[in-house]
N, C-alpha and C positions, 0 to 999 in steps of 0.2 A: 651277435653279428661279428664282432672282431676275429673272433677265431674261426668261423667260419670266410672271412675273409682274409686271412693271413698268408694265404699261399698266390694271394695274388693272381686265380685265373677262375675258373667256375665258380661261383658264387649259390652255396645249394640252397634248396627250396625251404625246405624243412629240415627238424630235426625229427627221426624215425622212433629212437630211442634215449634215456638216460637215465644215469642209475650212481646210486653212492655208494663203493665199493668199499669193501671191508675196514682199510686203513682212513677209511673218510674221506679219499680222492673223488671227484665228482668228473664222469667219462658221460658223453653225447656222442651218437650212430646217426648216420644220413644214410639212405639208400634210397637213390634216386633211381629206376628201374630203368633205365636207358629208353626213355620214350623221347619222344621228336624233339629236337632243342635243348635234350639234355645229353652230360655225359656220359650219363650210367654209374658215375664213381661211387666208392661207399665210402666214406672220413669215419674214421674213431679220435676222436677228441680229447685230451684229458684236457679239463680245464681247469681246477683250483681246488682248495681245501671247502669241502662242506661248508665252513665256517666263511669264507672267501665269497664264495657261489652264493650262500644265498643269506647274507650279512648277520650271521650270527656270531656273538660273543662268546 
């Protein structure tokens, strides 16, 4: 939830997608489809090291 709330304005519903790319960076996708009360935006996120994300040593 922090990084989804980091920009300080739309706070999105879900996360759509996430995945751990090659070098071990851990990326999350929203795509909110622009229905009633939303904004439609899609966020790509990187968030932390593999290890970070999901507390491994």
């Amino acid at each position: 939830m922090p990084a989804l709330r980091a920009t300080d304005g739309w706070t999105q519903e879900k996360l759509e997608g996430l995945t751990v790319a090659g070098g071990g960076e851990v990326y999350a996708i929203t795509d909110n489809d622009g229905v009633q009360d939303a904004t439609g935006e899609t966020v790509l996120m990187r968030l932390d090291s593999s290890r970070k994300v999901f507390g491994r040593n």
